[in-house]
Backbone bond lengths (Angstrom), bond angles and torsions (degrees), N, CA, C in turn:
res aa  C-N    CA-C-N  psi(-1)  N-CA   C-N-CA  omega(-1)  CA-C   N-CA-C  phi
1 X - - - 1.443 - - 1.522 106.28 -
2 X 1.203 123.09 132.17 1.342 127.67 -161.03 1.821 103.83 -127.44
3 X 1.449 131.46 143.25 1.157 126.81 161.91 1.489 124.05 -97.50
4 X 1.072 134.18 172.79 1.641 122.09 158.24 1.692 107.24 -144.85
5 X 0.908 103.33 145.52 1.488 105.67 165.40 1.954 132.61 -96.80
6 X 1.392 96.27 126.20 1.430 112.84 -151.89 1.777 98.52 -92.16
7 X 1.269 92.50 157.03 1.683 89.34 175.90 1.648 86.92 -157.05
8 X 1.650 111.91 -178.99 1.215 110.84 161.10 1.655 110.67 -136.26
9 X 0.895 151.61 135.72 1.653 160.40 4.41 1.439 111.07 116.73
10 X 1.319 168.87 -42.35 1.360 168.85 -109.34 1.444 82.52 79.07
11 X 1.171 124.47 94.96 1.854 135.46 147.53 1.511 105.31 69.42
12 X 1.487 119.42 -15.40 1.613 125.90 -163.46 1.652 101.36 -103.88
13 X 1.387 127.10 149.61 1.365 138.72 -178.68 1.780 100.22 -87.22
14 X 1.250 108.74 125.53 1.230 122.97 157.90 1.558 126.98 -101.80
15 X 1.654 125.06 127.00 0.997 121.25 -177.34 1.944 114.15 -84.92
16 X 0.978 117.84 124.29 1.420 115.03 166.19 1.191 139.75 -94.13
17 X 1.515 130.13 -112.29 1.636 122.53 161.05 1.140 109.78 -77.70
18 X 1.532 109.41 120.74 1.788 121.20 152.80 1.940 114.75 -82.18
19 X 1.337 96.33 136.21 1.007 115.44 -179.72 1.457 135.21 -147.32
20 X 1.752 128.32 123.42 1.327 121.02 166.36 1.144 141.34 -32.94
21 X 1.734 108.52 111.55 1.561 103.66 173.80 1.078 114.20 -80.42
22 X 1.597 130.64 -45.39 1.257 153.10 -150.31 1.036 121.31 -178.00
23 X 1.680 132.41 151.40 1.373 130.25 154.84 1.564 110.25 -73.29
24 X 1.419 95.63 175.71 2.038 86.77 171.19 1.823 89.11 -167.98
25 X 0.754 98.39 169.05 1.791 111.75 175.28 1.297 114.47 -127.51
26 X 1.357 121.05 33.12 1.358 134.80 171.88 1.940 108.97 -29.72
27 X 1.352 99.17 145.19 1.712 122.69 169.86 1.493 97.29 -60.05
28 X 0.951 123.10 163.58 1.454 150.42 -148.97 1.696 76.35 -110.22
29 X 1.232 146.23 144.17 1.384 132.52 122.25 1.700 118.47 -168.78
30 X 1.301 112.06 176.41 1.415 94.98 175.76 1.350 130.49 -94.25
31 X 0.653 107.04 -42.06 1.968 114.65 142.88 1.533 127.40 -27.37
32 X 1.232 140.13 158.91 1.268 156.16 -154.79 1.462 83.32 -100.65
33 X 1.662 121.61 119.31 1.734 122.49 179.11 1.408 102.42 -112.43
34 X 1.696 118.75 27.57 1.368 115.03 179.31 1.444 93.83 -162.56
35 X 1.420 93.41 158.07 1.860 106.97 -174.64 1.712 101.49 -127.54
36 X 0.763 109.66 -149.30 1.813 98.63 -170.11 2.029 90.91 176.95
37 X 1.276 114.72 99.85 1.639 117.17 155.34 1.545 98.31 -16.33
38 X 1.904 96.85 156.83 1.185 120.61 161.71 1.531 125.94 -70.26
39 X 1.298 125.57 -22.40 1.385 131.81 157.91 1.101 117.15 -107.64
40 X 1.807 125.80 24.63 1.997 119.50 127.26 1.726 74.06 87.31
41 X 1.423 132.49 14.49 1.924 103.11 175.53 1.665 88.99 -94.59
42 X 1.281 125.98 -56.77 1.076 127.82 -175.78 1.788 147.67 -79.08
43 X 1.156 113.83 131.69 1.489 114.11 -169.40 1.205 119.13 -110.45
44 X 1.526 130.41 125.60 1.559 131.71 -179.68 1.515 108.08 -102.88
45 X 1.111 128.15 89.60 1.585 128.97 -177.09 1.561 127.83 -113.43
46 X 1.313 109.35 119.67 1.420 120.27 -161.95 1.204 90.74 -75.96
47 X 1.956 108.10 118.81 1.502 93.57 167.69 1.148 105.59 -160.58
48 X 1.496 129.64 168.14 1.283 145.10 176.82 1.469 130.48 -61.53
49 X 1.125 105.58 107.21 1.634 102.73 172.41 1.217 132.87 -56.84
50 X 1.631 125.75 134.58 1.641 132.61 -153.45 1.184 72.76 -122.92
51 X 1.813 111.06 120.29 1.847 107.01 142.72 1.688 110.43 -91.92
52 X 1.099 99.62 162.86 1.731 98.91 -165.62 1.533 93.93 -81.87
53 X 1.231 117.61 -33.82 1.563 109.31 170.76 1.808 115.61 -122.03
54 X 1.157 97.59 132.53 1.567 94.94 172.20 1.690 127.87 -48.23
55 X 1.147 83.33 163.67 1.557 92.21 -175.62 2.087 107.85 -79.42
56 X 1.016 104.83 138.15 1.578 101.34 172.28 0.945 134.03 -62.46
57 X 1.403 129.90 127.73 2.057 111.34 179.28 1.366 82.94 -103.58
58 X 1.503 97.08 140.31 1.120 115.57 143.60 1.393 138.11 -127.93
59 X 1.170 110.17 149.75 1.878 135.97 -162.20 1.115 114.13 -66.53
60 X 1.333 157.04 168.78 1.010 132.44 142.77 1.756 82.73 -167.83
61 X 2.003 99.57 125.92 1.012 126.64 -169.64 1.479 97.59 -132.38
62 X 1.546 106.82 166.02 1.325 149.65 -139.94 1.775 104.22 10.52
63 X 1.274 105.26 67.33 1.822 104.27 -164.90 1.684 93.10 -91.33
64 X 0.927 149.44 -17.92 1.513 153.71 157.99 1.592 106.69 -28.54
65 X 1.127 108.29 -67.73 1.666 138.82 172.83 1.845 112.83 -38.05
66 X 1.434 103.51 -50.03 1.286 113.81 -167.87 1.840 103.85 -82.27
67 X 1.775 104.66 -36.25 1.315 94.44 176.21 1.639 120.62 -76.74
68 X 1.440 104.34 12.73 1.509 98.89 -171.66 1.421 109.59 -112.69
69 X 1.613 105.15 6.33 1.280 109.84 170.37 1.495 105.09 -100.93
70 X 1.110 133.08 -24.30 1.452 119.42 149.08 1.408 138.89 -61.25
C-alpha cells in the first residue's frame, strides 16, 4: 500500500512523493478488498494468510498392504 502526496498546480492536481505504507498480501479480486477509516489512520484489508513455514505433505506408501492386515 503506497501513499503520495497531492497538491494542486493552476486548478490541476499534482502528484509528488510516493511512498510505503505497508506490505499486505491482499486477495486477488475485482472489487476494492480494503476500506480505509474516516480519518485515513485505519485499514481493513482482505487478505491472505502467510505461514512462515509451510505446511507438510505427507506420503504415505504401500497403504493397500497395511489395510489388508486389518
Amino acid at each position: 500500500m503506497t501513499a503520495a502526496e497531492i497538491s494542486e498546480r493552476k486548478e490541476s492536481p499534482v502528484v509528488g512523493k510516493i511512498h510505503a505504507l505497508f506490505r499486505t498480501h491482499r486477495v486477488p479480486s475485482p472489487s476494492w478488498p480494503y476500506d480505509v477509516s474516516a480519518d485515513g489512520n485505519l485499514f481493513l484489508i482482505n487478505s491472505m494468510l502467510q505461514s512462515a513455514v509451510p505446511d507438510p505433505i505427507t506420503l504415505v506408501v504401500n497403504w493397500d498392504a497395511e489395510l489388508k492386515k486389518r
